[in-house]
C-alpha positions as CSV (number, residue, x, y, z in Angstrom):
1,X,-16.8,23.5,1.2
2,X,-18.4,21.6,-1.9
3,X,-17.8,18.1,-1.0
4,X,-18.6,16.8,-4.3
5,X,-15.1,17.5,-5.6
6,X,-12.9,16.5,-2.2
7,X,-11.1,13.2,-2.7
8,X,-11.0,12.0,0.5
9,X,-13.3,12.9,4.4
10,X,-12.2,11.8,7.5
11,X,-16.0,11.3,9.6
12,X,-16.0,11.8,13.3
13,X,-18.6,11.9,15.8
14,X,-19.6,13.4,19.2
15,X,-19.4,10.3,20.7
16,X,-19.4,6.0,20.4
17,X,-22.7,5.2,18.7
18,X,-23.5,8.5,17.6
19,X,-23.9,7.1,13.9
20,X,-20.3,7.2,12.2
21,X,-20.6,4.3,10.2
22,X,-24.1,4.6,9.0
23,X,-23.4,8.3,8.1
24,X,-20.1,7.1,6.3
25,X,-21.7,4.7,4.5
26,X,-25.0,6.8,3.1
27,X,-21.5,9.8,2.3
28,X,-20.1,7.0,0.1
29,X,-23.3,6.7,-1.8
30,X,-24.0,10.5,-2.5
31,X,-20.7,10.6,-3.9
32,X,-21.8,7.4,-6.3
33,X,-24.5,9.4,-6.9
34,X,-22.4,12.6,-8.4
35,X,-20.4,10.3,-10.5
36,X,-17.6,10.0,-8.0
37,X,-15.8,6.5,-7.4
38,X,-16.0,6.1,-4.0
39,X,-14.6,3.7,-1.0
40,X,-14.7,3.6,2.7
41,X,-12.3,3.1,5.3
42,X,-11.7,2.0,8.9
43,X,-8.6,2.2,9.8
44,X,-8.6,1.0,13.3
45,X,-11.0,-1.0,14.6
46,X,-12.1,-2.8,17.7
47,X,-14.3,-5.5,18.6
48,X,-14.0,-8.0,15.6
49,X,-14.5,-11.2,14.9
50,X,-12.8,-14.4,13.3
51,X,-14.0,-14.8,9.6
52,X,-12.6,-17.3,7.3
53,X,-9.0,-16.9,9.4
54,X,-8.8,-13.2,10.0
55,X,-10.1,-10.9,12.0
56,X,-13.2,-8.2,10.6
57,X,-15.1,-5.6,12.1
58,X,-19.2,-5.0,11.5
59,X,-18.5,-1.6,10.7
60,X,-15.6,-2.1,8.3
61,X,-18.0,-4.8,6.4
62,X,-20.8,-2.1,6.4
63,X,-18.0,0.2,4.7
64,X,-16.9,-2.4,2.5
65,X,-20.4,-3.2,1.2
66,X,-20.8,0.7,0.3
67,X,-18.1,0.9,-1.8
68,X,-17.5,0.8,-5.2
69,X,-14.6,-0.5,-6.3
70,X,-15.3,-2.9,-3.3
71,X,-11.3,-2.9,-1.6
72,X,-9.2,-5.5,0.1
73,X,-10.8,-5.8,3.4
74,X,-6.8,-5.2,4.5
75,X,-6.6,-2.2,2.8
76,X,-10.2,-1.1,4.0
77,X,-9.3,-2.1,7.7
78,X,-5.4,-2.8,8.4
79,X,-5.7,-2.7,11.8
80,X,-8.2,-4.8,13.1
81,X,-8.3,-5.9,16.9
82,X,-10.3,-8.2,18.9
83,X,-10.9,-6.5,21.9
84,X,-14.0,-4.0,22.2
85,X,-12.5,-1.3,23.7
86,X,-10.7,2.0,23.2
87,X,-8.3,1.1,20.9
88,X,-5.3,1.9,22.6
89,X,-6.5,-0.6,25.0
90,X,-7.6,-3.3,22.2
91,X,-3.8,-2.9,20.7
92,X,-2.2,-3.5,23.9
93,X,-4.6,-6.7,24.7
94,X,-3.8,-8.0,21.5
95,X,0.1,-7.6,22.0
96,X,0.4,-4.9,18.8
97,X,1.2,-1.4,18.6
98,X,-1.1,1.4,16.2
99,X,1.3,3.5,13.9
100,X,0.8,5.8,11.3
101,X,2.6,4.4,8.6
102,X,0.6,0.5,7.4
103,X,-2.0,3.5,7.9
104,X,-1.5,5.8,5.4
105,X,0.2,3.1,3.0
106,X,-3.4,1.5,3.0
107,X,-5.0,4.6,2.3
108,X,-2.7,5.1,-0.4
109,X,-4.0,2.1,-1.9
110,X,-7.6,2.8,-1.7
111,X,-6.5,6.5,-2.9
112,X,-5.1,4.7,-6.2
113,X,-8.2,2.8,-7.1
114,X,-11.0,5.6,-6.7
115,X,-12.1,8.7,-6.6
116,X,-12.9,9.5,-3.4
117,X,-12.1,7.8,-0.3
118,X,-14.2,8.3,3.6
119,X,-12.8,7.2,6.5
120,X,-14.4,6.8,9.5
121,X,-12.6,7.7,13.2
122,X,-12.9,5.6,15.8
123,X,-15.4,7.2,19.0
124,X,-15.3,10.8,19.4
125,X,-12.7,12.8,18.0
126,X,-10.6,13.1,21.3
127,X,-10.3,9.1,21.4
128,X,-6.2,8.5,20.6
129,X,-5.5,5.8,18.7
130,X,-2.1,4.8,20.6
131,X,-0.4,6.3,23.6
132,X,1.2,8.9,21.7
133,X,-0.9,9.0,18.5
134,X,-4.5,11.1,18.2
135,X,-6.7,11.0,15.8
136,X,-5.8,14.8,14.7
137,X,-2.1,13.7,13.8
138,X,-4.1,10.7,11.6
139,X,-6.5,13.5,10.2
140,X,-3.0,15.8,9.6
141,X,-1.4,13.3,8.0
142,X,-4.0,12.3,5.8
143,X,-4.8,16.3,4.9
144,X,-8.6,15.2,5.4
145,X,-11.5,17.9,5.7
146,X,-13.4,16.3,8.9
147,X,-17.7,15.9,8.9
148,X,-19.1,15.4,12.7
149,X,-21.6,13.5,12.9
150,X,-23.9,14.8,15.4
151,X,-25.9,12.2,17.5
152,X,-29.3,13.7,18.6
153,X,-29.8,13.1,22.1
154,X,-30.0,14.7,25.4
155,X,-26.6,15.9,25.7
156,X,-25.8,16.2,22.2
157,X,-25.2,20.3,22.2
158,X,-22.5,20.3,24.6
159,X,-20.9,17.3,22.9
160,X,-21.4,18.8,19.6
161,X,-19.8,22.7,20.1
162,X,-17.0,21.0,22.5
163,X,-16.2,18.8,19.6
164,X,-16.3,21.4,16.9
165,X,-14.1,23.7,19.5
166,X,-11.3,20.6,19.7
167,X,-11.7,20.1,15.7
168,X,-10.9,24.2,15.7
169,X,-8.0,23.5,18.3
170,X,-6.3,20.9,16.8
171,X,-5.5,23.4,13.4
172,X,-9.0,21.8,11.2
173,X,-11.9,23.2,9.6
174,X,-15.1,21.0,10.1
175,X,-16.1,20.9,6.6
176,X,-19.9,19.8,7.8
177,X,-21.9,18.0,10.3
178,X,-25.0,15.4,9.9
179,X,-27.8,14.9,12.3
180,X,-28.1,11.3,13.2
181,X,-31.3,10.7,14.9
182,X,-30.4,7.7,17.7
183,X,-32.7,8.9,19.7
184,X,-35.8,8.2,18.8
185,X,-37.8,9.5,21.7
186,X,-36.0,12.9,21.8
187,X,-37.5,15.8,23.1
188,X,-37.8,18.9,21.1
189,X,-35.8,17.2,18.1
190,X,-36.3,20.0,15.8
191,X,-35.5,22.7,18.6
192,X,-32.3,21.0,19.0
193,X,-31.3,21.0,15.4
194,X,-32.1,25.0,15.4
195,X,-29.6,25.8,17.7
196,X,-26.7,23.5,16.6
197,X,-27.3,25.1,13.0
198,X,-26.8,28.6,15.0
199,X,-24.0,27.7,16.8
200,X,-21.9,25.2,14.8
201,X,-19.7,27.3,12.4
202,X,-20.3,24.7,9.6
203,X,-23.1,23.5,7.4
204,X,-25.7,21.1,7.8
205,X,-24.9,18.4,5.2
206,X,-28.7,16.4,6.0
207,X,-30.1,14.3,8.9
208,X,-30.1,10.9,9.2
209,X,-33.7,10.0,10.5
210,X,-33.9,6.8,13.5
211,X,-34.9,3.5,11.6
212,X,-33.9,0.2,13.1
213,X,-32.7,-1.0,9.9
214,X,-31.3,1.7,7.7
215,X,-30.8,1.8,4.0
216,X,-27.8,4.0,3.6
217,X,-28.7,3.7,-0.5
218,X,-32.2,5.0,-0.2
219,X,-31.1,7.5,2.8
220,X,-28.1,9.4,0.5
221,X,-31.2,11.5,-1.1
222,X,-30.8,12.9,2.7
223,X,-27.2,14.4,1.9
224,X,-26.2,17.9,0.7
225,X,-23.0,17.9,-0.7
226,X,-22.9,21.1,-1.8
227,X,-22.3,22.7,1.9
């Protein structure tokens, strides 16, 4: 799939902290960088903090940064919960309930003002977003080809094929995956990339290499789009 011509990605991951927002962030500047108009969103988010009266998320802000139009923070992150947790969990602390629809009517918003639009998933892609609401009916509803984002650790094969198998299961075609390097001590790196290119039915979009503080504007050069 050439994702330079998709208007809208819904980025997932093998795992919390394998590199979602990071890898949706450096996404939303490739597509800048093929002429597309392109903003980020985070639907659901946990763990924020009061700002000037309302409650933001670090990643949401990283997504917001990377995107051009810059959106309404509310339309960029409707639902945004205190709590760090999972964020069925975060919902029911904060005495709300997670539904599709201020969802999609968001994205909807951020659809009419650009080109493109990435959303970023919360966790790994078998993390529901309510009790009787998964990420795949989110992804359905939204028609969204899906990019894993692969974190590169010990573990990160298994995670990576069971992830691509649930992607498969739920009815979706994993339109790519990126290599985030979190590990930085990681033993036989490149070994490990060999064998996820031979068994994930999906291209390599780039790798995203360890740096303590990332550039996702100098680190888009690391993106294929072209699949």
């Amino acid at each position: 799939m050439d994702l330079r011509n998709v208007d809208r990605l819904y980025v997932t991951g093998t795992d919390t902290g394998a590199g979602k927002t990071l890898a949706s962030c450096t996404l939303l500047h490739a597509l800048r960088a093929v002429g597309r108009r392109a903003v980020g969103m985070k639907p659901v988010a946990s763990g924020c903090e009061r700002i000037e009266g309302t409650w933001r998320n670090e990643d949401a802000l990283a997504l917001q940064a990377a995107s051009d139009p810059r959106p309404a923070y509310a339309d960029l992150n409707p639902c945004a919960l205190p709590e760090p947790l999972a964020p069925e969990l975060a919902a029911r602390a904060a005495g709300v309930g997670i539904t599709l629809p201020p969802l999609l009517e968001a994205f909807g918003r951020l659809r009419a003002q650009a080109d493109v639009v990435v959303v970023e998933g919360v966790g790994g892609w078998a993390a529901p977003l309510a009790g009787d609401i998964d990420q795949a009916d989110l992804v359905r509803a939204l028609e969204a080809p899906v990019v894993l984002v692969v974190g590169m650790r010990l573990g990160c094969l298994n995670h990576a094929r069971l992830t691509a198998r649930a992607i498969a299961a739920d009815g979706f075609r994993l339109a790519g995956w990126i290599a985030s390097e979190v590990d930085p001590h990681m033993a036989c790196r490149e070994e490990n990339l060999a064998l996820l290119s031979a068994r994930l039915d999906a291209p390599c979009l780039g790798r995203l290499p360890y740096c303590l503080a990332p550039d996702p504007a100098r680190l888009a050069s690391n993106l294929s789009l072209a699949g």
